[in-house]
C-alpha positions as CSV (number, residue, x, y, z in Angstrom):
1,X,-23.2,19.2,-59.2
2,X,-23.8,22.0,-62.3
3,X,-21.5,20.2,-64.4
4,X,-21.9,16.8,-66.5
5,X,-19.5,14.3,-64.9
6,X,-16.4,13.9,-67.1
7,X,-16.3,10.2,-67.4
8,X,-20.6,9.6,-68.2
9,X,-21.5,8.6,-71.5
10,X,-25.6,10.1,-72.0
11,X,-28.2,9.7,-74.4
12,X,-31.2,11.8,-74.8
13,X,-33.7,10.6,-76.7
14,X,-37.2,12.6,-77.3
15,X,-39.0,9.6,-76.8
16,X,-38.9,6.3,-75.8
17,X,-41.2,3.2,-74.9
18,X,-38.6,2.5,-71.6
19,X,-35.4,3.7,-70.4
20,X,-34.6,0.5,-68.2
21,X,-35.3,-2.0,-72.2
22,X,-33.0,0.4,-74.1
23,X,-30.2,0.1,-70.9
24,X,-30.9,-3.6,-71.4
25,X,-30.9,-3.5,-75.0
26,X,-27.8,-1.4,-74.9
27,X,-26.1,-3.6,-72.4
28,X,-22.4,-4.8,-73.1
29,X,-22.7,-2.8,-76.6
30,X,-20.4,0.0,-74.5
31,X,-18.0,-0.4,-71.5
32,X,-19.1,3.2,-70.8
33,X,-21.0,3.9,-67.6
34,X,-24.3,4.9,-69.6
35,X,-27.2,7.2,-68.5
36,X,-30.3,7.2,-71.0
37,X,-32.3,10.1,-70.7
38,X,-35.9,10.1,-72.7
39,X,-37.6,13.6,-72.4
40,X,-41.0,11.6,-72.8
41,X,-41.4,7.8,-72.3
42,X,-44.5,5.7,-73.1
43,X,-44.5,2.9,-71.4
44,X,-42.6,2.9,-68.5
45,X,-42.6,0.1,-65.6
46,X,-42.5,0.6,-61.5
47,X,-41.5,-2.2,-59.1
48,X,-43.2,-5.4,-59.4
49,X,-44.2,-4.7,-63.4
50,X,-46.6,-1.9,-62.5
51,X,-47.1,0.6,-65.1
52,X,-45.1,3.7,-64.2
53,X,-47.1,7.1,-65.7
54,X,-45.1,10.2,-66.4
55,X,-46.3,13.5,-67.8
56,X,-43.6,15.0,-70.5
57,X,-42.4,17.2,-68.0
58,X,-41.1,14.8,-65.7
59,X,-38.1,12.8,-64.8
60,X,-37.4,9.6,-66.6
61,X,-33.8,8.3,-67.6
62,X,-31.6,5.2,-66.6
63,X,-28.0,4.3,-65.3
64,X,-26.3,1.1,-67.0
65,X,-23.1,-0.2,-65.6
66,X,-21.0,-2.8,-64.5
67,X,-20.4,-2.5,-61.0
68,X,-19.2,-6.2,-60.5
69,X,-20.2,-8.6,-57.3
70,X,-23.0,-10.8,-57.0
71,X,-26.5,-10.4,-57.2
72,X,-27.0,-9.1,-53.6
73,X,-24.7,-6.2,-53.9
74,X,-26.2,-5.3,-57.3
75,X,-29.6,-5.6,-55.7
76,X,-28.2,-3.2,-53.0
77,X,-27.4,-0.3,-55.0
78,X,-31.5,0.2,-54.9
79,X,-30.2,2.0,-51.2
80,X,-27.3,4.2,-53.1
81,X,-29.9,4.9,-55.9
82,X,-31.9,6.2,-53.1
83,X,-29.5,8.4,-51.4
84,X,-28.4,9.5,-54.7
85,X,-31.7,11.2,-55.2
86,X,-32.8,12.6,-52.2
87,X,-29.3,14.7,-52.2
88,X,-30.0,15.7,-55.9
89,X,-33.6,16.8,-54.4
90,X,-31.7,18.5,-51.9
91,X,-29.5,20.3,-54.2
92,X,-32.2,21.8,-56.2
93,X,-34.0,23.1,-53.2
94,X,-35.9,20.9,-51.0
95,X,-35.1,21.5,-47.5
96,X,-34.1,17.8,-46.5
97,X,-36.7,17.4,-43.2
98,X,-39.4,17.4,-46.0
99,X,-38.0,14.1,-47.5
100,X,-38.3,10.7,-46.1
101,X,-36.8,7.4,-47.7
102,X,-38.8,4.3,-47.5
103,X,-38.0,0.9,-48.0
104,X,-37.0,-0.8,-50.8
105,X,-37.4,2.4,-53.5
106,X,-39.3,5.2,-52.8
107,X,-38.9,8.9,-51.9
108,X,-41.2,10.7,-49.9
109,X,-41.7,14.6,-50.1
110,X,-44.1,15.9,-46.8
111,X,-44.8,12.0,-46.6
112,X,-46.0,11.8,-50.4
113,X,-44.3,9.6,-52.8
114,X,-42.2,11.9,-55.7
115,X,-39.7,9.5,-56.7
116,X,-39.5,5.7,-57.2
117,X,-36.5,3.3,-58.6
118,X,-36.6,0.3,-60.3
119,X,-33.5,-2.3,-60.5
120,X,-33.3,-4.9,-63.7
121,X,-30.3,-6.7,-64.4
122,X,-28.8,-8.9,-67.8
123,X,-26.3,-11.4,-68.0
124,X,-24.0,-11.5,-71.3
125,X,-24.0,-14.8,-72.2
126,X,-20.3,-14.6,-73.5
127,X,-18.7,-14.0,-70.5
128,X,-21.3,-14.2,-67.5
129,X,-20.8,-11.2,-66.6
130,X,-23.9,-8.9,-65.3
131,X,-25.2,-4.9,-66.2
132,X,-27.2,-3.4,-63.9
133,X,-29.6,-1.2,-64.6
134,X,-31.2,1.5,-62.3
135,X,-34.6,3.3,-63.6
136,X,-35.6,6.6,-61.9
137,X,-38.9,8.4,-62.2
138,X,-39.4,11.8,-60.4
139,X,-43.0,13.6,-60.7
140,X,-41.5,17.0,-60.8
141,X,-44.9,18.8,-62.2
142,X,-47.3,15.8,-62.1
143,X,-48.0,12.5,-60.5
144,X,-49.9,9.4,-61.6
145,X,-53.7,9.5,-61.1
146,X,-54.4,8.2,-58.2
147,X,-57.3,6.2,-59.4
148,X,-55.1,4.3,-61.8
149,X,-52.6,3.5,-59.3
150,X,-54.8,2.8,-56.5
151,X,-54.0,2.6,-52.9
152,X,-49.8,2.0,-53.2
153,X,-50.0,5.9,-55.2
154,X,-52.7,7.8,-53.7
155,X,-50.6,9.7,-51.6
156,X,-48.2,11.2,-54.5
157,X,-47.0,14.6,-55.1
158,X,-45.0,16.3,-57.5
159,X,-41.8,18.4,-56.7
160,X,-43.2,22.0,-58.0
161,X,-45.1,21.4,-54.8
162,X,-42.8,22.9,-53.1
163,X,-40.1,24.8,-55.4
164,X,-43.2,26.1,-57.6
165,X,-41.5,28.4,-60.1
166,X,-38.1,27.1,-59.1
167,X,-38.3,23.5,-59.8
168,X,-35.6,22.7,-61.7
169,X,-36.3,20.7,-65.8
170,X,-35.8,17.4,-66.1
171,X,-32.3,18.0,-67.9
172,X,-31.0,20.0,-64.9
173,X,-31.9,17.7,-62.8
174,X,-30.1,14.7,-64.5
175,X,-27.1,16.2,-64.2
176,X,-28.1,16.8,-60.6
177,X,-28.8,13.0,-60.2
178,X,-25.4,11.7,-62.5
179,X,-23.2,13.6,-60.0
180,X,-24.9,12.3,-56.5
181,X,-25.4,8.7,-58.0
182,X,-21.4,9.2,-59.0
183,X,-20.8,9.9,-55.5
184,X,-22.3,7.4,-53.5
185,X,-21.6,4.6,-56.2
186,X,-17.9,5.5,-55.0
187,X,-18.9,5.6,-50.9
188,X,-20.5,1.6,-51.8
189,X,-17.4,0.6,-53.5
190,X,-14.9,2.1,-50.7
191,X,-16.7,1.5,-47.7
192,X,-19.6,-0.9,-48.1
193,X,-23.3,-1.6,-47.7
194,X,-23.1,-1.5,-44.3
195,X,-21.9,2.0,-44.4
196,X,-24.4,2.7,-47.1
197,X,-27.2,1.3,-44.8
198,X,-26.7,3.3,-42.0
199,X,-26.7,6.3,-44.2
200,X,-30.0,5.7,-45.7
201,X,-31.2,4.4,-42.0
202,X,-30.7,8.5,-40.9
203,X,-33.2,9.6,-43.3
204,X,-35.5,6.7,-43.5
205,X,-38.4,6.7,-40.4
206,X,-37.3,6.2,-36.9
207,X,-36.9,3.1,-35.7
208,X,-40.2,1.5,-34.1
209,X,-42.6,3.4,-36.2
210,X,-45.9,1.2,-36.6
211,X,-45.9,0.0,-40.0
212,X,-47.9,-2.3,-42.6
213,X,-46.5,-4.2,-44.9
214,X,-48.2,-6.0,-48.1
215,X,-46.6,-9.5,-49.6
216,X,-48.3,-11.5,-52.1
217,X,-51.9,-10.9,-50.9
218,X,-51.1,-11.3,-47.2
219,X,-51.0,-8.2,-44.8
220,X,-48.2,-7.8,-41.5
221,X,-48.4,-5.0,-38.8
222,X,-45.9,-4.5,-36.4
223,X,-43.1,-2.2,-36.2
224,X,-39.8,-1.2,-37.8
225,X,-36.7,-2.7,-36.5
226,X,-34.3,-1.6,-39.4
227,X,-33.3,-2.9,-42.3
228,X,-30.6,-6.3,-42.0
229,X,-27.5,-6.6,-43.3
230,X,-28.7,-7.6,-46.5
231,X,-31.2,-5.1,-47.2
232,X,-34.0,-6.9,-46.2
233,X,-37.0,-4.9,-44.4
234,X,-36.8,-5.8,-40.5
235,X,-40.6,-6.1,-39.0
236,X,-40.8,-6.6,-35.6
237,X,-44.3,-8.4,-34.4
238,X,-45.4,-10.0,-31.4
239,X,-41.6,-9.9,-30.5
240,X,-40.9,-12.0,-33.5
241,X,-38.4,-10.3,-36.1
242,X,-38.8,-11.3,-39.5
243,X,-36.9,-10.6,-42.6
244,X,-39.1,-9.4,-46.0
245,X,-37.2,-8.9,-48.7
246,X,-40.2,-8.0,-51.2
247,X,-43.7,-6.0,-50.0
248,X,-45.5,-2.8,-50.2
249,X,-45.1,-0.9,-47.1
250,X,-47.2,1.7,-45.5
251,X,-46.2,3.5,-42.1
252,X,-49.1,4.9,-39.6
253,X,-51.2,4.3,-37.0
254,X,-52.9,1.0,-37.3
């Protein structure tokens, strides 16, 4: 995990707008699986188009590839991504009952978001063949004010929380991340999303916690079931089981 994976391409950049539009941009320039690092970026995007704020401290970079299949099993790697990160948090000294995963992106630390992911993907128009692009934010010594995010980041928290003087730079923990994602990009490829799932299922909330969830305006309580064997979030209301595949989800007692 100390050491840069041999077969990585980065780029650091001291600055940029977004790491996900220069993976774009840089998409089918290089066959190399590509990480973009940006020590500060200015305009970066969460889920959904909402602005994503990051002090200069913080974690911002990208992953482009080409990991082949169709648009499902690219928008499944948003699971790998996850587990990717919370055994990189691991690594640089969380203990792992204070993280949670939550469905479709986020990383909980003591129940407060720390991490988020965002998925984009671009088609070359020579050959149809599609990049992926995985964006990963980590507060690890701030977190977006709470009055500009509103309700979905009120509950945020940084990582120095709870490593204070031994939370690792941004750099370190790239390299942290690079090797995790490396690993769990393999486990998808050799075993499947199914496998994948159940992995993320062990460190997501039990099954049958009360939760909220948020589409388009409209708001559904109930209680999770799981997540399907497409990804999709599994609800379970009024013995009904539904499958979302977008929302904003909240878990509590309602």
């Amino acid at each position: 995990m100390d050491n840069w994976p041999s077969d990585m391409k980065l780029l650091e950049y001291p600055s940029l707008g977004s790491t996900n539009a220069e993976g774009k941009r840089l998409a089918f320039t290089t066959e190399s699986d590509t990480w973009i690092f940006a020590h500060k970026q200015t305009d970066g995007r969460g889920s959904r188009g909402r602005e994503w704020s990051s002090g200069e401290l913080d974690f911002t970079a990208s992953f482009l590839f080409y990991p082949g299949g169709n648009m499902r099993s690219l928008a499944q790697r948003t699971f790998t991504a996850s587990l990717a990160l919370f055994d990189a948090l691991v690594y640089s000294g969380v203990k792992p009952h204070k993280l949670t995963l939550k469905w479709p992106n986020d990383v909980l630390l003591n129940s407060k978001k720390v991490s988020g992911v965002l998925l984009e993907t671009c088609r070359d128009p020579r050959s149809e063949r599609m990049a992926l692009v995985i964006g990963i934010g980590i507060n690890l010594f701030s977190c977006p004010n709470p009055i500009q995010e509103q309700e979905l980041n009120k509950m945020a928290t940084t990582l120095k929380s709870v490593l204070a003087d031994k939370t690792p730079t941004a750099r370190i923990m790239l390299t942290y991340l690079a090797n995790s994602l490396q690993f769990w990009e393999k486990v998808f490829r050799d075993e499947g999303f199914l496998y994948v799932k159940d992995a993320w299922l062990n460190l997501s909330y039990p099954l049958g916690s009360q939760v909220k969830v948020k589409v388009k305006g409209k708001e559904y309580k109930g209680y999770f079931e799981g997540v399907s064997e497409n990804g999709s979030f599994l609800l379970k209301s009024n013995e009904t089981i539904s499958k979302l595949s977008i929302g904003d989800v909240f878990f509590g007692d309602f």
